[in-house]
C-alpha positions as CSV (number, residue, x, y, z in Angstrom):
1,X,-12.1,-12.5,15.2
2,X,-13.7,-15.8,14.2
3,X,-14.2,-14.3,10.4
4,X,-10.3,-13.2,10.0
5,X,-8.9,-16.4,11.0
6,X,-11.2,-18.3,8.7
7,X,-10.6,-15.7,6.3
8,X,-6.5,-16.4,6.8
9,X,-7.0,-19.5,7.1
10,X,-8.7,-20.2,3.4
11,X,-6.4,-17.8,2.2
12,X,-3.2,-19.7,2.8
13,X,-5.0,-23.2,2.0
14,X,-5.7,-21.8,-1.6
15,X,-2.1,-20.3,-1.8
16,X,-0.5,-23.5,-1.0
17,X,-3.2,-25.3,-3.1
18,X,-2.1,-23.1,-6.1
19,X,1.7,-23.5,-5.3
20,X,1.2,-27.3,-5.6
21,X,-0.7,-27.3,-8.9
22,X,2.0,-24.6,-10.3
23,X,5.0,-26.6,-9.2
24,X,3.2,-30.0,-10.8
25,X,1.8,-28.1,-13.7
26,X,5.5,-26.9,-14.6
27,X,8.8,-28.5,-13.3
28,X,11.0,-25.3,-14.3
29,X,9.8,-23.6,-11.7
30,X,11.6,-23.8,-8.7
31,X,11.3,-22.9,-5.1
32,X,14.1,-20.4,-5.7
33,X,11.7,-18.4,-7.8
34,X,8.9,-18.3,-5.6
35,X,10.5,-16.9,-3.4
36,X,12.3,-14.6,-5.3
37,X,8.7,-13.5,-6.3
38,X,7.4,-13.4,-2.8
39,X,10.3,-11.2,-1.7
40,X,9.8,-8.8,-4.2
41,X,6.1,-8.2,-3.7
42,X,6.6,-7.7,0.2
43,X,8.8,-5.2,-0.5
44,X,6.4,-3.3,-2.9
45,X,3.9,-4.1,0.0
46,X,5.9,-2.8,2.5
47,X,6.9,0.8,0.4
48,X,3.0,0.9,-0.5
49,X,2.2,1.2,3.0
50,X,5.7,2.9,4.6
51,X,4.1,5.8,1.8
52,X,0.3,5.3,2.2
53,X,0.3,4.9,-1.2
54,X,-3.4,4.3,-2.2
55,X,-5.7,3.5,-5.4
56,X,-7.5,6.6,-4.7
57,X,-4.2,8.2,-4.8
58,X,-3.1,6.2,-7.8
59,X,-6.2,6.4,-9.9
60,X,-7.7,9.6,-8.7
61,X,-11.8,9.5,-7.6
């Protein structure tokens, strides 16, 4: 239990880290298309697991 939550926990601090530097690094981004992007990959997460879609399936062996 103690490993996840660190695991979560460095995991979001190095998303928001890298969502800080991206949004300083170039202005023309917005938070309008960040989330755009983020709603678009939970849905590809969310079919990949409705369909158990794996890499072994993907890729083969």
């Amino acid at each position: 239990m103690k490993h996840e939550l660190t695991t979560l926990a460095v995991t979001l601090g190095l998303t928001g880290a890298a969502t800080y530097l991206l949004f300083r690094a170039n202005p023309a981004i917005n938070a309008d298309s960040l989330v755009g992007f983020g709603v678009i990959l939970m849905l590809l997460a969310m079919a990949a697991v409705e369909y158990r879609i794996t890499w072994k399936k993907l890729f083969g062996r």
